[in-house]
GUFI-333717 format. One line per 8 residues: for each residue x, y, z of C-alpha. Coordinates in steps of 0.05 Angstrom, whole numbers. Example, Ala and Ser with C-alpha at 12.3 -4.5 7.8 and 13.67 -1.06 7.14 Angstrom:
! GUFI-333717
246:-90:156 ~ 273:-21:143 $
***
This chain:
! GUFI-333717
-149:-150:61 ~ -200:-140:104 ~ -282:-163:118 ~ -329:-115:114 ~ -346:-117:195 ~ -264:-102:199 ~ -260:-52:142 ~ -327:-10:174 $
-289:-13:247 ~ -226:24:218 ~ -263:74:177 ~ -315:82:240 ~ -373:84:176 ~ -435:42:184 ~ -435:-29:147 ~ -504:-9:118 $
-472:51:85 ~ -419:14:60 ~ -457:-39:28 ~ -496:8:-4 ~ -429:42:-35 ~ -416:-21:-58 ~ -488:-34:-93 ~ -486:26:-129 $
-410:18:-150 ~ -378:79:-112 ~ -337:44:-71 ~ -319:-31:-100 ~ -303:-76:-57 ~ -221:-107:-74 ~ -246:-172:-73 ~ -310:-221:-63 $
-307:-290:-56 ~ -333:-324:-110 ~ -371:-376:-59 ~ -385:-339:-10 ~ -399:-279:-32 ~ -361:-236:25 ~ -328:-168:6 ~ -257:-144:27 $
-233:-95:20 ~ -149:-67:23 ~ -117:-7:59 ~ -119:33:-17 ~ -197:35:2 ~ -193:75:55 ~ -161:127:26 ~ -226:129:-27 $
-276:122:33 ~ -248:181:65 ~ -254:216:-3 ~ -331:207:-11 ~ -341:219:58 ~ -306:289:56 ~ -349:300:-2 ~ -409:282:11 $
-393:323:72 ~ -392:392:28 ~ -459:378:0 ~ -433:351:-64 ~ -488:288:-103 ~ -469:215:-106 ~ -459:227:-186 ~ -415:284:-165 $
-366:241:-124 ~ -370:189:-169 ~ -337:236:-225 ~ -276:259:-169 ~ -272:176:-157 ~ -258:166:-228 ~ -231:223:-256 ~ -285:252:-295 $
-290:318:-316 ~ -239:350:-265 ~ -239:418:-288 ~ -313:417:-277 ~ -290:391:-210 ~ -244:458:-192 ~ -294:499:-221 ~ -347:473:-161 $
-297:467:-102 ~ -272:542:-120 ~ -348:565:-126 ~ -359:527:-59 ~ -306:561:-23 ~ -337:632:-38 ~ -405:600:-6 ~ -366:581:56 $
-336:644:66 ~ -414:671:86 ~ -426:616:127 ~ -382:630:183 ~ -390:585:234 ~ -370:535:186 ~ -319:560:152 ~ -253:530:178 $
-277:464:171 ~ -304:466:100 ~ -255:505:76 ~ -203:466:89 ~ -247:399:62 ~ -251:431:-3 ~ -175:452:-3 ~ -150:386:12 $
-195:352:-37 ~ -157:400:-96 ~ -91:376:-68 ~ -119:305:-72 ~ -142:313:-154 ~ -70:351:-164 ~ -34:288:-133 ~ 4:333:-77 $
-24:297:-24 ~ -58:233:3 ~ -113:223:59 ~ -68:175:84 ~ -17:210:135 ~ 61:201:117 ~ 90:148:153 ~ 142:142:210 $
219:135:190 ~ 275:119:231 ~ 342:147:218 ~ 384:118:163 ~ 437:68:177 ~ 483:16:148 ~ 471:-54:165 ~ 516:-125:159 $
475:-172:123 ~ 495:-244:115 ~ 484:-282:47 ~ 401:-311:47 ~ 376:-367:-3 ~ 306:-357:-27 ~ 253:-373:-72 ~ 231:-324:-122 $
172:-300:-165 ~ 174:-245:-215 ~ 117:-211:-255 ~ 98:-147:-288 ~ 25:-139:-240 ~ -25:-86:-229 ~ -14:-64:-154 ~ -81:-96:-133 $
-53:-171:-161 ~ -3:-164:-101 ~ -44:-208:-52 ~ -49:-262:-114 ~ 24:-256:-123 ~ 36:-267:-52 ~ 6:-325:-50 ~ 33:-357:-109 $
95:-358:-83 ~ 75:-393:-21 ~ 37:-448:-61 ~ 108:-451:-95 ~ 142:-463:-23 ~ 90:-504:4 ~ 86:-547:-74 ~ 161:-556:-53 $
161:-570:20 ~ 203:-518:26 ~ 215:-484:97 ~ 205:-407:120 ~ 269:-374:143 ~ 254:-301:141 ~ 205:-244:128 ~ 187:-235:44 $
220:-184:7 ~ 211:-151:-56 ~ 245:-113:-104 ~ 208:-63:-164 ~ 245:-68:-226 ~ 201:-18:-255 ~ 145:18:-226 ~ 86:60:-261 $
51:89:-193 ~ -5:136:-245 ~ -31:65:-271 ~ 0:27:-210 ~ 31:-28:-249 ~ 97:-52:-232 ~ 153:-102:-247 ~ 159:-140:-188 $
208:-200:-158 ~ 177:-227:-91 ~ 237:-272:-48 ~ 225:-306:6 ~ 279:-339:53 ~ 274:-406:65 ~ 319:-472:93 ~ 372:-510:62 $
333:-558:23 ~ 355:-609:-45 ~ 315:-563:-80 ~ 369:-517:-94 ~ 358:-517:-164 ~ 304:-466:-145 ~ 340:-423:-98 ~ 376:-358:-105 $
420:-323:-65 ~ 414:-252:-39 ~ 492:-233:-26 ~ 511:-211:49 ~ 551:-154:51 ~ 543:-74:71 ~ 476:-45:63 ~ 435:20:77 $
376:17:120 ~ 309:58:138 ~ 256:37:164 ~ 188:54:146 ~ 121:57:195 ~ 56:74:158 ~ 22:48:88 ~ 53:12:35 $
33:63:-8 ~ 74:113:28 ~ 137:82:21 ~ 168:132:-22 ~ 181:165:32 ~ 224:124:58 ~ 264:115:-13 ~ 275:188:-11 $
309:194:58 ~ 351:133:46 ~ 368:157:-27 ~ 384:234:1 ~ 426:202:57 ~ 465:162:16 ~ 482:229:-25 ~ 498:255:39 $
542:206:60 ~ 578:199:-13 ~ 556:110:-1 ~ 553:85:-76 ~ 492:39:-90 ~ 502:-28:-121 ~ 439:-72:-145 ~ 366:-49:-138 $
326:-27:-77 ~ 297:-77:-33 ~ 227:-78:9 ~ 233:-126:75 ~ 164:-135:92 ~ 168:-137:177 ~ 106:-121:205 ~ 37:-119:154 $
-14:-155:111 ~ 32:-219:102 ~ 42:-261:173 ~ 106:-269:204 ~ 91:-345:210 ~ 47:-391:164 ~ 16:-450:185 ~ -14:-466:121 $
16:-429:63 ~ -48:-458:11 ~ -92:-416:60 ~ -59:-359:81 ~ -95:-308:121 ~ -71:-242:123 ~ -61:-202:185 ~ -117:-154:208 $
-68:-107:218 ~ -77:-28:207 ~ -37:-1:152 ~ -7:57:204 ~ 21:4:241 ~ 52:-33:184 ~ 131:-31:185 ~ 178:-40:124 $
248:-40:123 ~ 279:-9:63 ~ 352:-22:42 ~ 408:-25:-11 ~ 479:-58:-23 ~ 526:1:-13 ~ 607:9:-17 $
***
């Protein structure tokens, strides 16, 4: 997550303006610390900035947005943007620009397209992966609980005096992206340890690779290259999907896993590895 001063320097919007978002609940911040009374907010927020500001843009009220934001009345919605795109077509110095505001903003209620742009992916390829031991956690969460999850399974490793050996991965069991819930197994690699009661092992063996450089929420992108490539290549999956988490929110290295700070990393930058077990 990020701090306001952060969040405002990414979006390039005024901290006044979004404070005042905030006060009027357009724009809610992800979190606020219960002592000190800070707001963060996560990369999903941008995408909803960008939305209001595109908006607000076209002329449309507060109360207006507000509806779009959470999902009120959409053919109300269509009605206005298609009413507004007649008006633009007499104001022609504007037109282009407008126009294609209001357009997007339709693809955006319709669920064809995100403000985000898609990510980066590298080619597919196969990959020799040795057997890892980790420590897991696995709950059924609303995608904003990830950062809580996270962190609960580094209070497990640090409760444990367990030690680090890799990046965290993840695998969804089941995913719901229209009310973003999901089943989800977090592992993390760590040492050889007495512990081992805990541990689990991810089997070595052949796997299929792409990586991923852009958004977590854009990561289906990736799971459709690497699943059309393994058609292609006639590879047969065995066991689920996995996310390795190489570059993003969660730090590479943790001094103190009962305080973890995330990385103030932009979420066009971030880069996931996804893979699968093939034969």
């Amino acid at each position: 997550m990020y701090t306001i001063g952060k969040f405002s320097n990414l979006c390039n919007v005024p901290v006044k303006t979004i404070r005042y978002y905030s006060d009027i609940g357009l724009l809610e911040p992800s979190y606020i610390d219960p002592e000190t009374s800070y707001r963060y907010y996560d990369y999903d927020k941008i995408k909803e900035l960008k939305t209001i500001l595109v908006l607000k843009d076209c002329q449309f009220s507060l109360n207006e947005i507000e509806q779009a934001l959470k999902g009120k009345d959409m053919k109300a919605l269509d009605v206005r943007l298609k009413k507004k795109t007649e008006e633009l077509k007499c104001q022609q110095e504007q037109i282009t620009k407008q126009i294609n505001n209001i357009q997007q903003i339709q693809r955006f209620i319709r669920n064809e397209e995100a403000f985000i742009p898609k990510p980066t992916l590298s080619s597919c390829y196969i990959e020799k992966r040795q057997n890892i031991q980790v420590v897991s956690i696995r709950k059924t969460i609303n995608m904003v609980e990830m950062d809580a999850l996270v962190k609960k399974l580094f209070e497990r490793i640090y409760a444990y005096q367990l030690e680090m050996d890799g990046e965290l991965l993840a695998i969804f069991h089941q995913k719901d992206w229209k009310q973003k819930k999901a089943d989800v197994e977090l592992l993390l690699p760590v040492k050889n340890n007495k512990n081992e009661e805990l541990l689990v092992i991810v089997p070595g063996g052949t796997y299929a690779c792409v990586n991923v450089k852009g958004p977590y929420s854009e990561l289906r992108y990736g799971y459709s290259r690497l699943k059309a490539w393994l058609a292609e290549k006639s590879l047969h999956v065995e066991g689920m999907y996995m996310e390795q988490y190489i570059k993003g929110l969660v730090p590479s290295q943790v001094v103190n896993p009962i305080n973890i700070k995330p990385n103030e990393i932009h979420p066009n930058d971030f880069l996931t590895k996804v893979f699968v077990k093939v034969r």
